[in-house]
N, C-alpha and C positions, 0 to 999 in steps of 0.2 A: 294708311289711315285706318284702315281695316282694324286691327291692335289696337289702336288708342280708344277706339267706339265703347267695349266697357268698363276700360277706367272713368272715359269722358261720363259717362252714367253715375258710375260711382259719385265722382268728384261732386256729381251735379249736386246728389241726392244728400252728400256730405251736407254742401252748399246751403242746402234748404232745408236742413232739419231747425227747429224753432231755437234746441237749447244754444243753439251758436248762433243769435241774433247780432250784426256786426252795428257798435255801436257809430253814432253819426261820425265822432271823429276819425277821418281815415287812418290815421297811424294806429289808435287803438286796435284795429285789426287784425295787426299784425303780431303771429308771436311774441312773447316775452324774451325770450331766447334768442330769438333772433331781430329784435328792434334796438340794434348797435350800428355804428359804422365800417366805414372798411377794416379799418383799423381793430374792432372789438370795443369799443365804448361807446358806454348810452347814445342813440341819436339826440343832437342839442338843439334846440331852437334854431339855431342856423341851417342845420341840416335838413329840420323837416321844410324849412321855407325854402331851402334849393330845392327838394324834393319834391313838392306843391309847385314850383317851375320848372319843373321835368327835367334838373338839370343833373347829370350823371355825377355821383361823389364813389373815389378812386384813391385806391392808394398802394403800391408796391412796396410788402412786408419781406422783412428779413425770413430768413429760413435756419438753423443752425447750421455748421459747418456746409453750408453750398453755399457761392456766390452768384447765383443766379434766384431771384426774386419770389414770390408768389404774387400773383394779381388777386385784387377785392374790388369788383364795382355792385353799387348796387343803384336803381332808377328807379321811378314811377313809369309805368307804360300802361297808354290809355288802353286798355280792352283788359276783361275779365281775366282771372284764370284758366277758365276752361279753354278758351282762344290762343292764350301765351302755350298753354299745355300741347295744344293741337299743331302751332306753326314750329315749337322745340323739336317734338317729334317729326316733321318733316324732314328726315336726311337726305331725301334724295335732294330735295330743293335748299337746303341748309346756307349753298354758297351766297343764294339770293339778301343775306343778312349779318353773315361772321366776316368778320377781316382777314384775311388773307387766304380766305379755301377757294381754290379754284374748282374742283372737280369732288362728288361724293359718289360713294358707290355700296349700296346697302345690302352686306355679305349673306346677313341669316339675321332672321326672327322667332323668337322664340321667346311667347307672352311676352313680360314687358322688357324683356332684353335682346336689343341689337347688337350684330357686329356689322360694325361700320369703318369702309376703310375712306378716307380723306387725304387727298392732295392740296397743299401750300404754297402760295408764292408772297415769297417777301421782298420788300424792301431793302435799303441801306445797304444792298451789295449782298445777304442772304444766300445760298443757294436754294432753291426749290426743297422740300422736305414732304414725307408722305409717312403715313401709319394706320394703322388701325385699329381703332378702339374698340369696346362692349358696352355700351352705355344701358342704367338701368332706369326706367321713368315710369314713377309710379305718385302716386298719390298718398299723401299721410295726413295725420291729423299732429299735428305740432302744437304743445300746449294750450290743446283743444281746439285748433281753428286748423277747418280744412284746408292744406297746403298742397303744390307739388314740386318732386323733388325729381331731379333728372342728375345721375352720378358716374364719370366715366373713369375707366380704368383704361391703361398703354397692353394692348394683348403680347408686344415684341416684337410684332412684325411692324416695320417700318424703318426709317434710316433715322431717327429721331434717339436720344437718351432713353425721354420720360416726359408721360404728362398723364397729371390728372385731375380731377374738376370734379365742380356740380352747378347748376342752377337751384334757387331753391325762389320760388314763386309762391307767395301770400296775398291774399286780398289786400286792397289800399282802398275804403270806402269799399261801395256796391257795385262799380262799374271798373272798376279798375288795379291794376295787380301791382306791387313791389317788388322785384326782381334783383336777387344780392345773387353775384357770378363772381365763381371762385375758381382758377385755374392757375396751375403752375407745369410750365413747358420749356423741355433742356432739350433745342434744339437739335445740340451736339456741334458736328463740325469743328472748324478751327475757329471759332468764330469768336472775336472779343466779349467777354462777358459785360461790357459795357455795352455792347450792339443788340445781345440778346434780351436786355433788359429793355433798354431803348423800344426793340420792338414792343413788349408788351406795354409798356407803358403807353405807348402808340394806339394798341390794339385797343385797352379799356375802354375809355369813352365811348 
C-alpha cells in the first residue's frame, strides 16, 4: 500500500482541482473516448440504464487471425476512484475478488510497477495455469477528467501462451467509479478453443 500513497495524493488533488467540476449527470463524467460499449460504440440508453442498475455489459471480440477471443466488460462500482485504485493495487490480496486466482505472490516493486507472479484454477476440466505479469498503475487525466489506468503485460515466465490487460477507472457522478476491463488470455494447453473462450466468457461478469 505504501506505493499507491502518492498516486493516491495525486489522484486526489486531480480530483479536486475546480476546472474539472463533474457535471450532475454521471455518465458525463466520463471520458469522451472512453464512453462506448464493450463492443466500441456509443453507450445507448439502454446501456447507461443497465449501468445505473449495476448490471455488468460484456462482450467477447474477435481478434484477427487467433481464435481465441478478447474480453470487454465494463460496470458501475459504488466507491470512488481513489478506493477502486487502492483495492486494484492490492496483489497480494487480489484472489479475494478475480475469478479464478487462487494464490498471488508480489515479486518486486518499483514506483508504480509490479511484478507479480499469479496462480489459476479453472473450471471445465482446465488444468491449473500460472505466470507472471508487470502491471503498471498509475493515474491519468483522459480527455481532461482524472482517470486510473492499471495495464499489464505476460513477463514469459509461466505455463500460459499470452495475456494482457488493463483496467481503465473513471468517475461515474461524485461517489462512484466506471470500470471498463479489458483482457485477453491464451491459456495454451491442449485445450479446445471453444473451452478457452467459455472460460472467459464465464470469468467477465
Amino acid at each position: 500500500m505504501r506505493r499507491l500513497v502518492p498516486a493516491l495524493f495525486l489522484f486526489a488533488a486531480m480530483v479536486a482541482a475546480p476546472a474539472l467540476a463533474i457535471d450532475p449527470s454521471p455518465e458525463d463524467a466520463v471520458p469522451l473516448s472512453l464512453k462506448k460499449g464493450p463492443t466500441g460504440e456509443s453507450l445507448t440508453a439502454a446501456d447507461l440504464k443497465a449501468l445505473k442498475k449495476m448490471d455488468v455489459l460484456w462482450a467477447l471480440i474477435e481478434i484477427p487471425d487467433n481464435p481465441v477471443k478478447k474480453g470487454v466488460a465494463i460496470a458501475v462500482i459504488d466507491a470512488p476512484p481513489t478506493k477502486v485504485f487502492a483495492t486494484l493495487g492490492d496483489y497480494e490480496n487480489i484472489k479475494d475478488f478475480m475469478p479464478y486466482v487462487a494464490k498471488t505472490k508480489v515479486d518486486a516493486v518499483e514506483d508504480t510497477v509490479s511484478t507479480v507472479s499469479f496462480w489459476l484454477e479453472f473450471p471445465l476440466g482446465l488444468a491449473g495455469r500460472n505466470y507472471q505479469l508487470k502491471l503498471t498503475d498509475t493515474p491519468k487525466q483522459i480527455d481532461g477528467v482524472p482517470c486510473f489506468v492499471s495495464e499489464w503485460v505476460y513477463t514469459g515466465k509461466g505455463n500460459i501462451i499470452d495475456t494482457t490487460g488493463q483496467w481503465e477507472i473513471t468517475p461515474w457522478g461524485k461517489e462512484q467509479s466506471l470500470a471498463r476491463y479489458t483482457v485477453f488470455t491464451d491459456p495454451g494447453g491442449s485445450f479446445p478453443t471453444w473451452i478457452k473462450n467459455k472460460a472467459a466468457g464465464t470469468a467477465l461478469p
